[in-house]
Backbone as CSV, one residue per row, in Angstrom:
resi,resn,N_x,N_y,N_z,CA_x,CA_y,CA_z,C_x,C_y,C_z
1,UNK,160.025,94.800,257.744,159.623,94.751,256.395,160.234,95.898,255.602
2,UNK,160.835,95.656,254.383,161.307,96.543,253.632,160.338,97.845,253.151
3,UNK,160.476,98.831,253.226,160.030,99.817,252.307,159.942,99.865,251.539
4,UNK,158.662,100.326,250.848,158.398,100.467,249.403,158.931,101.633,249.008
5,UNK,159.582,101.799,247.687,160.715,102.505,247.474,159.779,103.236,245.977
6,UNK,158.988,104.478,246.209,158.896,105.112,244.445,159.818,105.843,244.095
7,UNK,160.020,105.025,242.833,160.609,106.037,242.015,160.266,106.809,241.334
8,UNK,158.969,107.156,241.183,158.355,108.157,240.532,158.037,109.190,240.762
9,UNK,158.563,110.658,240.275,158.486,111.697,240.473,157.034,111.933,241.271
10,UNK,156.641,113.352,242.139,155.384,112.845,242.908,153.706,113.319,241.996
11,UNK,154.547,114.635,241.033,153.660,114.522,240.103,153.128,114.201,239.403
12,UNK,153.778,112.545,238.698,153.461,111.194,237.965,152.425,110.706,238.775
13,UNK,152.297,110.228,240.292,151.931,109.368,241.182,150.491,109.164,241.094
14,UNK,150.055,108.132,241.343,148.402,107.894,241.080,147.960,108.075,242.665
15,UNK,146.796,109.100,242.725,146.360,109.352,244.049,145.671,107.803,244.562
16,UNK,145.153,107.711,245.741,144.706,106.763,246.340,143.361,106.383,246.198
17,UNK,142.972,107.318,245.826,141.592,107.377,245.337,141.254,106.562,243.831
18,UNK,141.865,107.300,242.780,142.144,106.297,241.632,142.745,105.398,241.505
19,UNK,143.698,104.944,242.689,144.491,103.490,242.946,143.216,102.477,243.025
20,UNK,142.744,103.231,243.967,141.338,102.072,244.040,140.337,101.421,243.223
21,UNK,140.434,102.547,242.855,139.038,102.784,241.315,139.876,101.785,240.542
22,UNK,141.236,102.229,240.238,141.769,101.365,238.779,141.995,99.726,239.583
23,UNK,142.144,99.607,240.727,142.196,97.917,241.565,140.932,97.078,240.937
24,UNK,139.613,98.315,241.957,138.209,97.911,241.467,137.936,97.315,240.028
25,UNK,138.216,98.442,239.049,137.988,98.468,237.975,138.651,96.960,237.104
26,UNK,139.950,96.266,237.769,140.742,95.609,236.667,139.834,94.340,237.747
27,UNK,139.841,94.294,239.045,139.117,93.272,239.437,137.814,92.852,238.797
28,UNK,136.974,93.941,238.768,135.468,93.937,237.517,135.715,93.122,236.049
29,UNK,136.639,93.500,235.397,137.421,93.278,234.486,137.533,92.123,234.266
30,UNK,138.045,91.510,235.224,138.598,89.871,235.585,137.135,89.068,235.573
31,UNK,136.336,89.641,236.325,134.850,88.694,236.600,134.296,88.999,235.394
32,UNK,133.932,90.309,234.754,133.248,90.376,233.502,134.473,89.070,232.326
33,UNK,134.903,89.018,232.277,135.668,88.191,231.263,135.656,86.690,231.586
34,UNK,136.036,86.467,233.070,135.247,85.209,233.236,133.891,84.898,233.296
35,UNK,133.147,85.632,233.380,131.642,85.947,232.958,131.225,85.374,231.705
36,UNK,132.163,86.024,230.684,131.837,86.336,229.264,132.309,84.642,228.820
37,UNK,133.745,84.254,229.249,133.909,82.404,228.819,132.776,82.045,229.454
38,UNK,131.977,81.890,230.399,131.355,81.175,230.946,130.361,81.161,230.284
39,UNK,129.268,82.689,230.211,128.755,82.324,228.985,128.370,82.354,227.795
40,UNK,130.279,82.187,227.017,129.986,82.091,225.756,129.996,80.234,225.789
41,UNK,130.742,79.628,227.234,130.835,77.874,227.001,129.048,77.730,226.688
42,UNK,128.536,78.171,227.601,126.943,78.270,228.352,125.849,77.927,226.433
43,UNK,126.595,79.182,226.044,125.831,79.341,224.517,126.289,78.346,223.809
44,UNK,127.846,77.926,223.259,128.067,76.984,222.964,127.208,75.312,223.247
45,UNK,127.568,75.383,224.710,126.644,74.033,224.562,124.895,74.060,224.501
46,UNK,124.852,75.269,224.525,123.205,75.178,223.911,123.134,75.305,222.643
47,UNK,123.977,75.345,221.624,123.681,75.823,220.163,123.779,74.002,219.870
48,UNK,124.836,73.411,220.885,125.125,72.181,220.521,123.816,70.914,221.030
49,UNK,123.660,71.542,221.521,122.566,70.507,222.534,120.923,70.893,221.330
50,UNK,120.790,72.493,221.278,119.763,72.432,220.233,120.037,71.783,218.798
51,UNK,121.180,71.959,218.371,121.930,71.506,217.310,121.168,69.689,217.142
52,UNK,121.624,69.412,218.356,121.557,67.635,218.249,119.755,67.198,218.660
53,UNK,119.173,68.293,219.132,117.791,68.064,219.452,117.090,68.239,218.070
54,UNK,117.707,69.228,216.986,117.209,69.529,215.833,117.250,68.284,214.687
55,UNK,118.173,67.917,215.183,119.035,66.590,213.996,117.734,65.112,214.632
56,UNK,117.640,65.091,215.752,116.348,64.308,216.030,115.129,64.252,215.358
57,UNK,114.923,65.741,215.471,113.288,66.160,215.084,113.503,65.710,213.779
58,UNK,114.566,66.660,212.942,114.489,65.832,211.601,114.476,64.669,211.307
59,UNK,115.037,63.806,211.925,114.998,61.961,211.685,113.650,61.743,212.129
60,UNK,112.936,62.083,212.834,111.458,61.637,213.356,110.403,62.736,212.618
61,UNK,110.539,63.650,211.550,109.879,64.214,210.656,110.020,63.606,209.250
62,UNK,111.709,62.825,209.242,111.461,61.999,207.861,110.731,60.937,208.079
63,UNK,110.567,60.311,209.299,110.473,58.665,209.196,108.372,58.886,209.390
64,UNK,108.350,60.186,209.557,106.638,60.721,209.975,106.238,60.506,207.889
65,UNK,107.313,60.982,207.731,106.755,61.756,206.053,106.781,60.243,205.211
66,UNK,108.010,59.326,205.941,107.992,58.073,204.807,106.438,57.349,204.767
67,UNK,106.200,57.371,206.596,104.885,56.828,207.196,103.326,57.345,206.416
68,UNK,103.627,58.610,205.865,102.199,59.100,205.624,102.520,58.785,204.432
69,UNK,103.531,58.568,202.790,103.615,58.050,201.683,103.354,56.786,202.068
70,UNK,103.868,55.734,202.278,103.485,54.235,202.642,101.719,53.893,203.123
71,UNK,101.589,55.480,203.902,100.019,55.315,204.172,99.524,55.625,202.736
72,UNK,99.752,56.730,201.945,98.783,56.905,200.909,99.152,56.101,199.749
73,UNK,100.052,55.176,199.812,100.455,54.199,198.706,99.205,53.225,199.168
74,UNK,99.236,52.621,200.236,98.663,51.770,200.740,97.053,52.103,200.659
75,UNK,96.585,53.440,200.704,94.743,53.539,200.503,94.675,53.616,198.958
76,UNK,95.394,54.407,198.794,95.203,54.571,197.465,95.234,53.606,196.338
77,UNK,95.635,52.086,196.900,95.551,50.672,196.313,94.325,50.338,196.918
78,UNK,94.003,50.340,198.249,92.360,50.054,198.788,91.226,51.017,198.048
79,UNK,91.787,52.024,197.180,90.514,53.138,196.639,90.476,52.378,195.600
80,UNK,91.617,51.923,195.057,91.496,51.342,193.357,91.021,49.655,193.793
81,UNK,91.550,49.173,194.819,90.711,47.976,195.112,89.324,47.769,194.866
82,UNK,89.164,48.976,195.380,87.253,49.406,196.137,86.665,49.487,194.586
83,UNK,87.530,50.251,193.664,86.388,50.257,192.685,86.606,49.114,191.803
84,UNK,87.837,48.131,191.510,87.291,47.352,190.889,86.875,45.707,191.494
85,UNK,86.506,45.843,192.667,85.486,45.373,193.449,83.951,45.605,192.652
86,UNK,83.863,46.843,192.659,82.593,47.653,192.616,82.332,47.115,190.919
87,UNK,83.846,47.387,190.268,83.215,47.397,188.495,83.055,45.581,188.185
88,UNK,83.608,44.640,189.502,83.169,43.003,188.874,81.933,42.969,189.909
89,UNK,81.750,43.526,190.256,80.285,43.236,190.787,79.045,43.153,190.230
90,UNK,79.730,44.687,189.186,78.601,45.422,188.392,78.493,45.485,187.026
91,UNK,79.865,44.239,186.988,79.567,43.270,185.407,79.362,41.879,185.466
92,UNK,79.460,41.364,186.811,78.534,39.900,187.184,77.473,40.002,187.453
93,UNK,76.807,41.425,187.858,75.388,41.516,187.691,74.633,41.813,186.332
94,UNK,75.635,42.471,185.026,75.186,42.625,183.888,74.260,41.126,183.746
95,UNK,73.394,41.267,182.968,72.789,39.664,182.156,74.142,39.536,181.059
96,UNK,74.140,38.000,181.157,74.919,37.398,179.941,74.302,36.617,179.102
97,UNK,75.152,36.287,178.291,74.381,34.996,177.247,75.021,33.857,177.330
98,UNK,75.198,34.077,178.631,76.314,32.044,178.897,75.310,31.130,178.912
99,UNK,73.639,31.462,179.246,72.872,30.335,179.138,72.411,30.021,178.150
100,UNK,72.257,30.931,176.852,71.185,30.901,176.031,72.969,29.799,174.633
101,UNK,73.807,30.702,175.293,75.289,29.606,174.402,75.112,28.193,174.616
102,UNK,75.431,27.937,176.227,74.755,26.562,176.193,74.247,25.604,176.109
103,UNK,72.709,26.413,176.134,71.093,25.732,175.804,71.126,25.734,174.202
104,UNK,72.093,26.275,172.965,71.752,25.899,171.871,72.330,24.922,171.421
105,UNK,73.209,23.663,172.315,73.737,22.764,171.985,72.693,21.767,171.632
106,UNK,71.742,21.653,172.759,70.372,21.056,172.737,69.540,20.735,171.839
107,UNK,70.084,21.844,170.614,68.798,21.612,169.490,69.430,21.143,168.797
108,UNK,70.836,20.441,168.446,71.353,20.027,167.497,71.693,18.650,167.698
109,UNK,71.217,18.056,169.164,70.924,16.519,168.974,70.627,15.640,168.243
110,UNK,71.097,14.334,168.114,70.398,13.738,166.767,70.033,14.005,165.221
111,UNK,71.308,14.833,164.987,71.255,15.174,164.055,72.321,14.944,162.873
112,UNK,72.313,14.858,161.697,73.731,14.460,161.087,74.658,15.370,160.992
113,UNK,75.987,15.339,160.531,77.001,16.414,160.530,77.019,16.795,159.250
114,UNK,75.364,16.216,158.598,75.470,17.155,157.444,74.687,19.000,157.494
115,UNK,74.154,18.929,157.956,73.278,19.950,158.632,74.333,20.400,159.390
116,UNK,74.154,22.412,159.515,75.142,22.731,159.701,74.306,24.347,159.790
117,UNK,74.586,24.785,161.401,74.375,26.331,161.392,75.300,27.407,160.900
118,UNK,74.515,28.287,160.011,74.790,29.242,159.624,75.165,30.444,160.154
119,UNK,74.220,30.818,160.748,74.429,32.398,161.297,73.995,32.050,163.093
120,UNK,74.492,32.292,163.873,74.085,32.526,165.265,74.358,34.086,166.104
121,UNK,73.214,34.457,166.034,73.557,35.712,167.337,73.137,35.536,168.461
122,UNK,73.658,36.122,169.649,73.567,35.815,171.208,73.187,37.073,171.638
123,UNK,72.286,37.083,172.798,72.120,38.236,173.367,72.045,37.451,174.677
124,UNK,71.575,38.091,176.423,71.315,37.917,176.868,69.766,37.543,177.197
125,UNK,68.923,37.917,176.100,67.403,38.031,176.131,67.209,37.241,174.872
126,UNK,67.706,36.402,173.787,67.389,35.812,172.475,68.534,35.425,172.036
127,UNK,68.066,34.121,170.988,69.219,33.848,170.431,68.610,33.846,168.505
128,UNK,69.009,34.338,167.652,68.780,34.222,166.082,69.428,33.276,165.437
129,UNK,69.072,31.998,165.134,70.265,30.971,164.970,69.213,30.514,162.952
130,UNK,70.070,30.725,162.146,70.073,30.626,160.855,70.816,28.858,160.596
131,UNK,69.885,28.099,159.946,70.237,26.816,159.849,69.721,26.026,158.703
132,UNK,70.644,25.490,158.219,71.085,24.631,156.897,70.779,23.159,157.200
133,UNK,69.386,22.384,157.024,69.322,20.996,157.372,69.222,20.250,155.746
134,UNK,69.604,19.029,155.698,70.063,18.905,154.378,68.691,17.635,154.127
135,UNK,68.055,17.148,155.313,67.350,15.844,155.112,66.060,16.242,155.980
136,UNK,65.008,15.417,155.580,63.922,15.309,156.473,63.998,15.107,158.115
137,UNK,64.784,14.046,157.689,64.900,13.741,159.082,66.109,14.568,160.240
138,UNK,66.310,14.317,159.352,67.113,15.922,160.380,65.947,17.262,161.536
139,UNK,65.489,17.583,160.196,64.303,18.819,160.311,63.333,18.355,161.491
140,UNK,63.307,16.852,161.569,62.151,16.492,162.075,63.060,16.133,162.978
141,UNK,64.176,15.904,163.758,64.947,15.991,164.835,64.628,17.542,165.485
142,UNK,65.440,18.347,164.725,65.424,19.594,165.014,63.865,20.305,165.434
143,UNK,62.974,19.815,164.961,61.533,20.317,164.782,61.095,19.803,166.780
144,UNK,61.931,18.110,166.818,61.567,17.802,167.508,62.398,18.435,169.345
145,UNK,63.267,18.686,168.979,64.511,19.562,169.926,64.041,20.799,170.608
146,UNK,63.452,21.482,169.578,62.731,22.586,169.534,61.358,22.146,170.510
147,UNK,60.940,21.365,170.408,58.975,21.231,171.231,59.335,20.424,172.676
148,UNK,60.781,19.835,172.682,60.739,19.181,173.811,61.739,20.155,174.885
149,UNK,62.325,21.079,174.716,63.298,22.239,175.466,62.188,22.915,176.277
150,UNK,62.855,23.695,177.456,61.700,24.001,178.414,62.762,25.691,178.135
151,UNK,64.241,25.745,177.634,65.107,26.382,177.486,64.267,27.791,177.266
152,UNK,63.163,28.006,176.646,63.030,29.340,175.894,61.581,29.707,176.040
153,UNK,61.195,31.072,176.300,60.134,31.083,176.687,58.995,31.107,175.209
154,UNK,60.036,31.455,174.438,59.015,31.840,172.800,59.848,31.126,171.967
155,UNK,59.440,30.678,171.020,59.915,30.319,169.266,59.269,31.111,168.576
156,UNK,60.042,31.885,167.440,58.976,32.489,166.673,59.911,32.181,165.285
157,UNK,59.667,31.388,164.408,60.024,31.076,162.781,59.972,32.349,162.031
158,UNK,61.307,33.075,161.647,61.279,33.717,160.952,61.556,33.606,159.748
159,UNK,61.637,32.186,159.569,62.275,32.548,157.567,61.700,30.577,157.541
160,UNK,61.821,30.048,156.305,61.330,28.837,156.106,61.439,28.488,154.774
161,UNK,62.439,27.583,154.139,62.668,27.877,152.320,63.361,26.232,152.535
162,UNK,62.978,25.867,151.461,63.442,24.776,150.659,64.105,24.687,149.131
163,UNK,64.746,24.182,148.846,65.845,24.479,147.999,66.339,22.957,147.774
164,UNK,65.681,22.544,146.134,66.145,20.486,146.263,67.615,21.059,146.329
165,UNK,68.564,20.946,145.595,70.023,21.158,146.065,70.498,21.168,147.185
166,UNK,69.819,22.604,148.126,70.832,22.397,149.459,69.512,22.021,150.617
167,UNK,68.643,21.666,150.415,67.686,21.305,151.435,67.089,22.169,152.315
168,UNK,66.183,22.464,153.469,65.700,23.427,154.182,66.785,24.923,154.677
169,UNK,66.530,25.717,154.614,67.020,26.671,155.100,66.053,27.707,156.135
170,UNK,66.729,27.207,157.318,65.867,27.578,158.566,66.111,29.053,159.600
171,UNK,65.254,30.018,159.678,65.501,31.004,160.526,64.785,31.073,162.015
172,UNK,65.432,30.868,162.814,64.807,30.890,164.242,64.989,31.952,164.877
173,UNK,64.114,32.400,166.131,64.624,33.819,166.856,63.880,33.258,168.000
174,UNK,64.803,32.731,169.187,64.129,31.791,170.627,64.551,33.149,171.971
175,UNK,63.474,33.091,172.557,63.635,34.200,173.606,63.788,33.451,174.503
176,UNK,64.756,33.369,175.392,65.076,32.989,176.713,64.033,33.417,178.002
177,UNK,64.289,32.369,178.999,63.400,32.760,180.049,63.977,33.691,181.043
């Protein structure tokens, strides 16, 4: 085997001792640096892997947030349901005057289309019906309409005038049952 040949003066020369150290040292060198790619790959694919775990959560935090608007769209039509549920309940329980409208068709049986009501008010509890009969017999229809109805619990005659020109002028005030 050939000889190793220095050319370097002997006072240049690296003792054996620091030959080693600087071997050691560049070998360390080598592993710390492959160390350091390894894990900077290491961090990389965890920034990437949290990266893509994050991008999840967000798609399943929007589709959480659309879920709870769609929920409060959705009660918040059952709250407004609920009350106007509540407000036709609690105006089909009001009293009306759909019966006492009805029941005054009754008294105008048999009568001519000369006679002709005047004033009508409606309540749920009475009706005030102001009336223009032009003939006897009319009056005595009407007189008779009036005694045969089971419609009203009271009659009470408030007004009563005759007039030859326009004939009886009649004020009624009938309380419902």
């Amino acid at each position: 085997m050939p000889e190793k040949v220095n050319l370097l003066p002997q006072n240049l020369q690296v003792s054996k001792g620091l030959n080693s150290i600087l071997k050691t040292t560049k070998a360390l060198g080598v592993i710390f640096i492959v160390a350091f790619i390894i894990f900077s790959l290491g961090m990389g694919a965890f920034f990437i892997y949290s990266r893509i775990t994050l991008d999840g959560i967000k798609t399943n935090v929007d589709q959480l947030k659309s879920q709870v608007k769609a929920q409060e769209t959705s009660e918040q039509q059952l709250v407004l349901l609920k009350d106007r549920l509540a407000k036709i309940s609690s105006i089909k329980s009001t009293p009306n005057a759909t019966k006492n409208i009805t029941g005054i068709d009754f008294l105008f049986t048999n009568m001519s289309p000369s006679s002709t009501m005047n004033l009508a008010n409606f309540s749920s509890t009475k009706i005030d019906v102001s009336v223009a009969i032009r003939s006897n017999e009319d009056l005595t229809a009407f007189i008779q309409n009036l005694k045969s109805t089971d419609l009203f619990k009271s009659v009470n005659l408030s007004s009563f005038a005759y007039g030859a020109g326009s004939g009886y002028s009649i004020d009624v005030s009938l309380s419902s049952k």
